[in-house]
N, C-alpha and C positions, 0 to 999 in steps of 0.2 A: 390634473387632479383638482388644484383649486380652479371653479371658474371664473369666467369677467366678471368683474363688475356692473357690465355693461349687459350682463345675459339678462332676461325677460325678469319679470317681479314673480311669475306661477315657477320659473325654472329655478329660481332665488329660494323659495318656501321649499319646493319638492327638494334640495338641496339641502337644508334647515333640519326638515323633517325627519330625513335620512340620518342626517349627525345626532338629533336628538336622540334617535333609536340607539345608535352605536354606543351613543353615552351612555344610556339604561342599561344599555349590557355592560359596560365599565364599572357602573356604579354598583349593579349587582354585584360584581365577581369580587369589587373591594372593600364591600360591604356582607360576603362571605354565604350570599344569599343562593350563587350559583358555584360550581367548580368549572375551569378549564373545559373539563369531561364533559360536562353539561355541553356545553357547545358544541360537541364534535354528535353527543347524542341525538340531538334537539337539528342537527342539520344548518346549525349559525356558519358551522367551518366546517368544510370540506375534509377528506380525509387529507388532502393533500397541502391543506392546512388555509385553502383560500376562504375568505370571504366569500357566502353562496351571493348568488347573482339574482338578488331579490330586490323588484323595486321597496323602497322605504325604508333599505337599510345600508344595503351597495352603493359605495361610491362609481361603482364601474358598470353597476347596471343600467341598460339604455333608459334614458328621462322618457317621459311619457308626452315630452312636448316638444322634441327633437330628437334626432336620430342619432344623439350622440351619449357619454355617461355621464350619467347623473350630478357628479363630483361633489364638491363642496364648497362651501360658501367662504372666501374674502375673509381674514382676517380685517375689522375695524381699525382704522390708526388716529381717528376721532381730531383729524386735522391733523397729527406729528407728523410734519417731514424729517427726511433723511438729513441727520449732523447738526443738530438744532438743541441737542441737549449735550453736555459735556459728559466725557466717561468716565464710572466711578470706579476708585483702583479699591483691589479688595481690599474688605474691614481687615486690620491686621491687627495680629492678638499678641498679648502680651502675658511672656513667659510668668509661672508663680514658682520662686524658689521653694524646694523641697529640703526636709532633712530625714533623717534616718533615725529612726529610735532605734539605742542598740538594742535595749532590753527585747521587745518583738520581731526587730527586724521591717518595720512597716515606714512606708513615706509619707511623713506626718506634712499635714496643708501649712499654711500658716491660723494661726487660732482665730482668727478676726473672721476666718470663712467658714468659719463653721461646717467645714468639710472633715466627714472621719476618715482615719487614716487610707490610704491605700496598701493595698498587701499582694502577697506573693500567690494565695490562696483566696478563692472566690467568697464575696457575701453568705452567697448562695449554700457555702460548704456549712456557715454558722446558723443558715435558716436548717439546714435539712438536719442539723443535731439540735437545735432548738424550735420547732416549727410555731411557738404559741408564742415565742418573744418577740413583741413588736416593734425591736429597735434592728431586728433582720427582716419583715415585710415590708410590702408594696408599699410606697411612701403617699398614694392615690388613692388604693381600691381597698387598700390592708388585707390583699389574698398574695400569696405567693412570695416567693422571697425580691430583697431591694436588688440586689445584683445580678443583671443577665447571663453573666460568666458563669458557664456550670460550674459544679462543686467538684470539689478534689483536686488529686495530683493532675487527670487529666487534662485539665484546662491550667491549672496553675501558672505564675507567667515564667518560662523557662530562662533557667541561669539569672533567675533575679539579680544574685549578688553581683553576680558579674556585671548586669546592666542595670546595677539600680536607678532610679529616675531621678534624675539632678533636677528638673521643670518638671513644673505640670499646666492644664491649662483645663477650665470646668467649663465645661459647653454643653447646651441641651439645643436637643431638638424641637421647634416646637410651632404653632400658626403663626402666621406671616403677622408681622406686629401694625398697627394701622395706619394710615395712609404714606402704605408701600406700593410705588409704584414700578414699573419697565420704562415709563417716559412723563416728566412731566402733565403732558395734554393725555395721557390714559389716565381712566379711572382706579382708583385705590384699589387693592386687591383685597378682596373678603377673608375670615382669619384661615378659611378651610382651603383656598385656589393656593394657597403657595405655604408651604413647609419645610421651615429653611433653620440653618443654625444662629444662636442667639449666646453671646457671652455671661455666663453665670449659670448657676441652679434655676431659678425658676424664675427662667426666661421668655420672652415672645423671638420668634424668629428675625430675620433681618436680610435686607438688601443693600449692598451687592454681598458675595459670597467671604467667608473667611478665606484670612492667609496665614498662615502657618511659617514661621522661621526656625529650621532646626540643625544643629549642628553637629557632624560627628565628635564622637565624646563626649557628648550632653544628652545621655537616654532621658526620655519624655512618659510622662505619664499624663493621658490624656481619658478623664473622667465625662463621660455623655449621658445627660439625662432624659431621656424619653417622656416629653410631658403633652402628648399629644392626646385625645378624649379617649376614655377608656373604654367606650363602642364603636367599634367600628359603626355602625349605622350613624352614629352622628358625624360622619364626614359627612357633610351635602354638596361637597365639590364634585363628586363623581370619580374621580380618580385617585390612586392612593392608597396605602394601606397602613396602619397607625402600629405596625412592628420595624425595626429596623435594626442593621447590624452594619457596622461601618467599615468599607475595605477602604486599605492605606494603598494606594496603586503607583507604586509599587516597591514600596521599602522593603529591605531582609526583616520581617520579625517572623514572630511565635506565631505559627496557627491561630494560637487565643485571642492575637490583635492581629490576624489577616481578617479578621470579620467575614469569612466566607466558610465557616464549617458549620452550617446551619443553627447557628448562634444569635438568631433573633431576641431580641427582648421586648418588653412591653410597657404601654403605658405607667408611670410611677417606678418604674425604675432605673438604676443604673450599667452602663457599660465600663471598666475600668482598663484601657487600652495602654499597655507599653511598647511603646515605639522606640524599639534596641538602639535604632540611630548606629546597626551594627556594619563592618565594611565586610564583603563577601568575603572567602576566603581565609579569613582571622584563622581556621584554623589549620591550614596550610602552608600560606604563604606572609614573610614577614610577620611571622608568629612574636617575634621580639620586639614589635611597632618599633624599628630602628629607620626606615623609612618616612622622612619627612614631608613627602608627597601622598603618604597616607597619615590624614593627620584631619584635624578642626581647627578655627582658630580657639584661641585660650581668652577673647574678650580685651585685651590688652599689649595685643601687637604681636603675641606670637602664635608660637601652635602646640595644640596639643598629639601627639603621636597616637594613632591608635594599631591594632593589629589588622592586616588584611591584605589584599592589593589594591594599591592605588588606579590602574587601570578601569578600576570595577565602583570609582565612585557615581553617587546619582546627584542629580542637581533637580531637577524640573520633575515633582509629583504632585499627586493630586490625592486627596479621596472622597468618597461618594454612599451611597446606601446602596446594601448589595444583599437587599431582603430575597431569599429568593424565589421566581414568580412573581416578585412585584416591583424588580428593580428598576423597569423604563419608568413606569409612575412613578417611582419615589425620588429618581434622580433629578428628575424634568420636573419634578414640581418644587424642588429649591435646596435636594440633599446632597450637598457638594460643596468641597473646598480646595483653594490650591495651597501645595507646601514644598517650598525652596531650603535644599538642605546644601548647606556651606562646607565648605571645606578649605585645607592648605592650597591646591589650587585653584578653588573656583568661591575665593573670601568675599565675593561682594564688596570687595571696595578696592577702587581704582587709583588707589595713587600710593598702596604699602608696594614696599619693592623689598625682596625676602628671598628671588631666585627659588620659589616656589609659588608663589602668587602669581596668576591670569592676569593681573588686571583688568578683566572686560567691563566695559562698562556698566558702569551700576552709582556711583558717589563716592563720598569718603569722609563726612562727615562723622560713624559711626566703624568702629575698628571691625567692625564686618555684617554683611547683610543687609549694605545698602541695597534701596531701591527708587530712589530718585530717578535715574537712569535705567533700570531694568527691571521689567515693566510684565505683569501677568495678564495675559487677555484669555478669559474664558470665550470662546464662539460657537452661539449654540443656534438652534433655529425654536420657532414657539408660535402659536397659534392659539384663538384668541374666540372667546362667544360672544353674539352681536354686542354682549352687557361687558365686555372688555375684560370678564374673565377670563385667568388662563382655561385654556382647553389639549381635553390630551386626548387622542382621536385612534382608532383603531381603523385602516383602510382594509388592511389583510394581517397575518402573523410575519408579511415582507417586510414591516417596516414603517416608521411615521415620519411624516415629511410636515415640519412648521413654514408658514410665508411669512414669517418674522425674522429677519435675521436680529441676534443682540449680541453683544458682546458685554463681560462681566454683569447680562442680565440688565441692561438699556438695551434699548431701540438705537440702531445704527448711530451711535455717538460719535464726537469728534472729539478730539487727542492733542493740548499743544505741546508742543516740542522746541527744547532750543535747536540752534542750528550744530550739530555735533553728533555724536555716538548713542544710538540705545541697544541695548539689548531686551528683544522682547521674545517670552516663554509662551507661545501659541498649543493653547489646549484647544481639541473638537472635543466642545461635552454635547453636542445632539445623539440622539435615539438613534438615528438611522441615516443621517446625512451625513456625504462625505464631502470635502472642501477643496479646495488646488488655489492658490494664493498664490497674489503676485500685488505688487505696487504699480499704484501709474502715477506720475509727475502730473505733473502741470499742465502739462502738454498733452498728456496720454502714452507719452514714453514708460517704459518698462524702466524701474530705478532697481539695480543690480542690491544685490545683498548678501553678507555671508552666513551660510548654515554653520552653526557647531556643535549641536546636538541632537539626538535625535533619540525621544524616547526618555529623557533626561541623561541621558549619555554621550559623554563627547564623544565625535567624526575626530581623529588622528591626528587632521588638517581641513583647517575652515574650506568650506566649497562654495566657491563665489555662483551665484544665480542669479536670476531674471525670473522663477516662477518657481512655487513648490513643487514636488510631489503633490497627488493626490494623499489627504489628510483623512483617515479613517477614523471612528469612532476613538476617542480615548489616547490618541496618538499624541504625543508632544515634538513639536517641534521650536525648536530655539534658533533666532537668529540676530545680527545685527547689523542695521541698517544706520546708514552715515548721510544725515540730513544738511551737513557742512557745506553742500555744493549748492542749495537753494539759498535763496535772501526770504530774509523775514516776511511773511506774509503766505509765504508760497503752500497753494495744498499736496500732499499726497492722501492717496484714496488707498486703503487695502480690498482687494475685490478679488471676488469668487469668480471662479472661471470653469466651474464643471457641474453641467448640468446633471438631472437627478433622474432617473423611470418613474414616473408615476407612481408605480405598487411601494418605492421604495427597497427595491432588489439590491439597488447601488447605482453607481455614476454611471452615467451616458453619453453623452460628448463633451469633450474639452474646446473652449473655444479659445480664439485668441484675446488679446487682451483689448481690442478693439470693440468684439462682439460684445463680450462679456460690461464694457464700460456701457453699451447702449442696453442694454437690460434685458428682457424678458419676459414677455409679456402675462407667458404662466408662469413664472417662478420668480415671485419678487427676492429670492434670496440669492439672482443671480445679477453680477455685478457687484459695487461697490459696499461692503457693510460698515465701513468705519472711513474715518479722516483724521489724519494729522494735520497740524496746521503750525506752520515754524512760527514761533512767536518772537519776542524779544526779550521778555522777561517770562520766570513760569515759577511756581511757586515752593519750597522742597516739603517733601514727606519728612525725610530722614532730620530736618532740622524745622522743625514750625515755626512761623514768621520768618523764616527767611527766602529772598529772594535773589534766584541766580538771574543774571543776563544775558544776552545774546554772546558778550564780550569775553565771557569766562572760558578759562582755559578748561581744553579737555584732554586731560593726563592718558582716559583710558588707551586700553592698545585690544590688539586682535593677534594674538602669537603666529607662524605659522607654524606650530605644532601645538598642540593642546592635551596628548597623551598618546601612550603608548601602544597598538596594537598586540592582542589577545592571539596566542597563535594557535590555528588548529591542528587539533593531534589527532591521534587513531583513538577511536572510542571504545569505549568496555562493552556497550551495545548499540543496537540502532532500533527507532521505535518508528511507527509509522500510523498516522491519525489522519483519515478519514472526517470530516465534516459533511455531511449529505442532510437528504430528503428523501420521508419516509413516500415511495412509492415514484420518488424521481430521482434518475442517477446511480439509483443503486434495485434491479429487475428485484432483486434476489429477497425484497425486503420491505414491504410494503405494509411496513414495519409501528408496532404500537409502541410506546416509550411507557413511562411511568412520569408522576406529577410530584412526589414523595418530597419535599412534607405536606404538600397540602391535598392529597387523598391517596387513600390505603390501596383503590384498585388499580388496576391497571388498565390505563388508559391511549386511546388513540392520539399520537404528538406528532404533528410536521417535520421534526428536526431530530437527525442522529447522528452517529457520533459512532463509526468505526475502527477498533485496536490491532494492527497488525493482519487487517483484511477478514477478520470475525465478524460475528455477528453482529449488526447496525442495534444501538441503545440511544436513550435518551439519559434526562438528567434523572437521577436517583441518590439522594444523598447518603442513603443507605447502600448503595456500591460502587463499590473502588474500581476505577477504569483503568489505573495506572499505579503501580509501587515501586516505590525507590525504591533498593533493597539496603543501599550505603551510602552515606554522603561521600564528598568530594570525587565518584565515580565520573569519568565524562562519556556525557552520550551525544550521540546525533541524531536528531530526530528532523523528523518530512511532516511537514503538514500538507493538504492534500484538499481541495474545494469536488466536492464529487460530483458538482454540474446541477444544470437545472438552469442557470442562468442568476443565481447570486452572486453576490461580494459580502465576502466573513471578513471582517477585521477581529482577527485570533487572539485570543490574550490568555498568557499565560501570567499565574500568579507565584509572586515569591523571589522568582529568580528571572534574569535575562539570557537570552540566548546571541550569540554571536551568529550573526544573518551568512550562511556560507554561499548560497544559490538562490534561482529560481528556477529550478529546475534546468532545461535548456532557454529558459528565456531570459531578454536581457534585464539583469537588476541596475536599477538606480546608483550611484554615486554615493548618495546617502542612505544607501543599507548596505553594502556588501562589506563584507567585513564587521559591519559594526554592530553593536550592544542594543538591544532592543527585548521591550516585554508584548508588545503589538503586531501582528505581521497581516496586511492585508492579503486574503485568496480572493484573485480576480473569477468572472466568469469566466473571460476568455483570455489567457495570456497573463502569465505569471502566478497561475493557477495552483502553484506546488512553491515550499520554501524551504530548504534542510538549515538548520541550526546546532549550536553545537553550544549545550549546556551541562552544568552540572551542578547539584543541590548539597547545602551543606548549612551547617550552624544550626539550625532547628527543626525539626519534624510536627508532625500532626497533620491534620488533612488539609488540603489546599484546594482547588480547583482551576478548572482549563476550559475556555465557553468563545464564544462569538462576543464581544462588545457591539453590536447590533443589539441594543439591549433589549427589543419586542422579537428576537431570535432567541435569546437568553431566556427571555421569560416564557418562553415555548419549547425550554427545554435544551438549548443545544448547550448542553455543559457536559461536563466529566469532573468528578471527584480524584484528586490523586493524593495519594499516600504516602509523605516521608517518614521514612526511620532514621534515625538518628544512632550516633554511636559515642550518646551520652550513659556515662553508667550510669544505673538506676533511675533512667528517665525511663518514662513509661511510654513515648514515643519510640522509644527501641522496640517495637510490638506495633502491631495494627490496632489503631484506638477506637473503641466505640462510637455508634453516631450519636449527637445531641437530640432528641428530641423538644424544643419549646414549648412549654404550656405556661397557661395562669400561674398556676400551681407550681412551676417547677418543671425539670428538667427530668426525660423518661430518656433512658439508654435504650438501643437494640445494636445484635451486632451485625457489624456492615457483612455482604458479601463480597468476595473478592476475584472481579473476571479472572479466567485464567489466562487468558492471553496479554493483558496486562500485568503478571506477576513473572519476573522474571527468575524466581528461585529455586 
């Protein structure tokens, strides 16, 4: 895809040229000038969702100066080599205690922030009974109300009191604040190339990404302010769209903070998110929080107990912009953060001994949530305009592939370490790249390591490796590696070992760890993207100015058990999904989707999305693909790759499913059995996955998509619907869909497949 450097100076432009075009078609569609539809009318994409095969706009179509395709032009690195810059650990944000007015009921800020209360019920509900009061409008445009959270019971945040928000934390979204870089020796990024989160109201964004620390039994109220221009035409990045609604991926909350029930908001306003910080099962199991393995720390050595199963806590999430139709751009241009949630056994600090405490490595300076020792690496890929702007690139609706590799958002940095334990939490935030990770010494030997999560869920018992799985879109993997046996000085490289297709479809070949250390000559993201390097002295986060040494003891441990296995039962039903291509893999269906919410017709879409062997749909946020009809119900469900020759990394929002099969092929070590919200469909070979889930504690609409996010944004989602068997929750009923505008929120009502309704 990308070509040499070395190709001719006429092969160089006609390359140039071609990305220029593709950009003007980006910048159109985010600057609202063109729709999706448009393209498929107009002959840009194929019915079958390709890129047409036109010189000066195709990367694949034959150059007209060789007999080969066209491609694209070399990311700049303006002199930065590889491991030259240090790597920055995420911004880590700092909790705001909350209290509670009795008299309203509302989680008052502290007064010095000049933040008004947060409440149970949306802004939005006091604009649409006051529409001319200007302390409920756009705080920017003064059109439409300040809060994006529709109005009413239906969005309201569910069981407030029960999860009132003890923290909270104000963060806006907004341009890249200035001279923000990926590397030193690259140019400053323009306010429009990167839009990213910034602490406070009114904010500029910031590099590297936030980090979030939260704990069970401390629910969080997390206030976002959209201060991005309030025309779309005045992005002049190209890419992007200045709405945004933030999914928590993947915490148990409310619908109304999964940020994914077409919940957009807009410039000048806000989003008011509570994150339950709730444990699955609360209402089932250990309903008398008498179980001390289900628990938080209490900030002072002990814990607090909550309701649930301990089996079912999360450690390693993230979240991101999840506008939808424009979540590859919004994610990849800087809308994303990680978030580490603590518990009794997974305290972040290594040296409390309680016969519920992990102790994995992490510190201990802090009664929980260290991270001295364990350590958040986001690994994404990015590509770049000859002016060192970021560039977001449309090849096909297969997929984008960056020749950057960065981690937490630098260029291949280096990492020092003492000699001892770390535990690090390995996110893929790329569009379209999938990753296979391994360590090599010094030597080029493979330095062994143990997995213990996966997905942010613990594996039973740690599984000692020499190389990952393949790492799909969105996937967490956690492991920790024991740097004790190297002397000071010594490198380890983390390096990518699996190459990519061109179109971006998904992985191609795996190599060993020899090939992969020699490189590649079209894929500089294969090989090495990062380095450790043992030091002797390194510096701590968790206590400033102070310095650990080589010499220090290291308490942490690695149990060999880390929790209990989930056992499968006989389920109440079986569901069966379908992921296809309209016109490949499925004869029968050569099939048009819908674009809803961003146009009324129906349109021709590459990606569908079959229930129970029905009829192939696309995304529609106005129809229900799937209804709970009960919580705590357990089902088994099959996911299913319909061929063509993709790789779907599946995500499911809200809940985990326990990994049961791959059909008849062989599953990994580190999925069977275990908890996960991700599940890759290969092309060939491991194609099918049965899981064994079941939903409870909150209702409202959720969704189920490809994290392939240029697949997402072409539509391969599905709307699912819980009910709840909350009285007088109005989630015990199929809830209206949100419509966003300027103005305010317009309702219609959803329709609801029949094949997804099991009632």
């Amino acid at each position: 895809m990308y070509i040499s450097p070395k190709a001719s100076a006429a092969r160089q432009r006609e390359a140039q040229n071609a990305r220029d075009n593709r950009a003007e078609i980006i910048k159109a569609l985010g600057q609202g000038q063109i729709t999706r539809r448009d393209l498929y009318k107009w002959g840009i994409f194929t019915v079958t969702g390709a890129l047409a095969l036109k010189n000066g706009l195709s990367p694949f179509a034959t150059s007209a100066f060789a007999n080969v395709p066209t491609g694209t032009p070399r990311s700049p690195l303006f002199g930065a080599q590889k491991f030259s810059t240090p790597m920055p650990r995420l911004a880590l944000q700092t909790p705001i205690p909350l209290t509670k007015d009795v008299a309203t009921g509302n989680a008052v800020f502290p007064a010095a922030l000049g933040e008004r209360p947060a409440k149970r019920l949306s802004y939005h509900t006091d604009f649409t009974a006051n529409p001319t009061n200007p302390a409920f409008k756009n705080l920017i445009s003064g059109r439409g109300p300040i809060e994006g959270r529709p109005p009413g019971e239906i969005f309201a945040h569910q069981r407030w009191d029960e999860f009132f928000p003890k923290v909270g934390y104000v963060m806006s979204v907004g341009q890249i604040a200035p001279n923000s870089r990926f590397h030193p020796n690259f140019p400053a990024q323009l306010p429009n190339s990167v839009w990213s989160y910034g602490t406070g109201r009114n904010v500029q964004g910031r590099l590297p990404p936030p980090l979030f620390k939260g704990r069970y039994g401390e629910p969080i109220l997390t206030r976002i302010y959209n201060n991005l221009q309030v025309l779309r035409s005045a992005n002049d990045s190209g890419f992007g769209v200045n709405e945004t609604q933030v999914h928590f991926h993947n915490a148990h909350n409310g619908a109304e903070s999964d940020g994914a029930a077409n919940v957009h908001h807009f410039p000048g306003t806000f989003y008011d998110y509570r994150w339950s910080t709730t444990l699955a099962r609360r209402d089932k199991i250990n309903t008398l929080a008498t179980d001390p393995r289900a628990s938080g720390p209490n900030g002072s050595g002990g814990l607090v107990n909550v309701p649930g199963d301990f089996r079912e806590l999360q450690g390693t999430l993230w979240l991101h912009d999840h506008r939808f139709f424009f979540t590859a751009e919004n994610v990849y241009k800087g809308n994303m953060a990680m978030v580490n949630y603590y518990s009794g056994p997974d305290r972040g600090n290594e040296s409390l001994s309680d016969n519920v405490n992990l102790r994995l490595p992490s510190g201990s300076f802090l009664d929980y949530g260290n991270i001295d020792f364990d350590v958040n690496l986001i690994i994404s890929d990015a590509a770049f305009k000859p002016n060192g702007q970021l560039f977001f690139d449309i090849f096909t609706t297969d997929g984008f592939l960056g020749d950057v590799p960065l981690v937490n958002l630098a260029y291949a940095p280096f990492f020092e370490v003492l000699p001892r334990k770390y535990r690090f939490r390995i996110l893929n935030a790329c569009m379209s790249r999938f990753w296979k990770f391994a360590l090599a010494g010094p030597n080029g030997a493979a330095v062994p390591f143990k997995f213990i999560a996966n997905d942010g869920n613990f594996v039973v018992n740690p599984i000692t490796l020499t190389s990952l799985d393949q790492q799909g879109i969105a996937e967490r993997y956690d492991i920790i590696v024991d740097f004790s046996t190297f002397p000071v000085g010594s490198k380890i490289r983390l390096v990518n070992q699996v190459t990519m297709r061109d179109d971006g479809r998904g992985p191609d070949n795996e190599l060993t760890l020899a090939q992969a250390l020699a490189g590649d000559p079209d894929d500089p993201c294969i090989g090495a993207v990062m380095e450790f390097r043992v030091a002797s002295t390194v510096q701590s986060v968790d206590a400033p100015g102070f310095t650990y040494t080589s010499a220090a003891p290291d308490p942490s441990q690695v149990p060999a058990v880390l929790t209990q296995q989930i056992p499968i039962v006989a389920p109440v039903r079986t569901r069966l999904v379908e992921f296809g291509r309209s016109g490949t893999g499925d004869s029968r269906n050569p099939q048009t989707g819908q674009c809803t919410p961003d146009c009324a017709e129906t349109a021709t879409f590459p990606w569908t999305i079959k229930i129970n062997g029905q009829e192939a749909h696309s995304m529609n946020a106005n129809k229900i693909s799937l209804l709970i009809p009960k919580p705590g119900e357990v089902e088994h469900w099959t996911y299913v790759n319909g061929g063509g020759g993709w790789d779907h990394p599946i995500h499911l929002h809200f809940e985990e499913g326990i990994t049961m099969n791959r059909g008849g092929d062989a599953i990994p070590a580190t999925e069977l059995n275990v908890r996960k919200d991700v599940w890759r469909l290969r092309s060939s070979g491991q194609r099918k996955v049965q899981f064994q889930v079941q939903f409870g504690e909150f209702g409202g609409s959720y969704v189920n998509h490809c994290h392939n996010t240029v697949h997402e944004d072409f539509a391969m989602l599905m709307r699912i619907q819980l009910l709840t068997g909350v009285a007088g929750s109005p989630q015990t009923a199929v809830t209206p869909t949100p419509n966003p505008t300027p103005d305010g929120v317009v309702w219609t009502t959803p329709e609801i497949l029949p094949e997804g309704d099991p009632r």
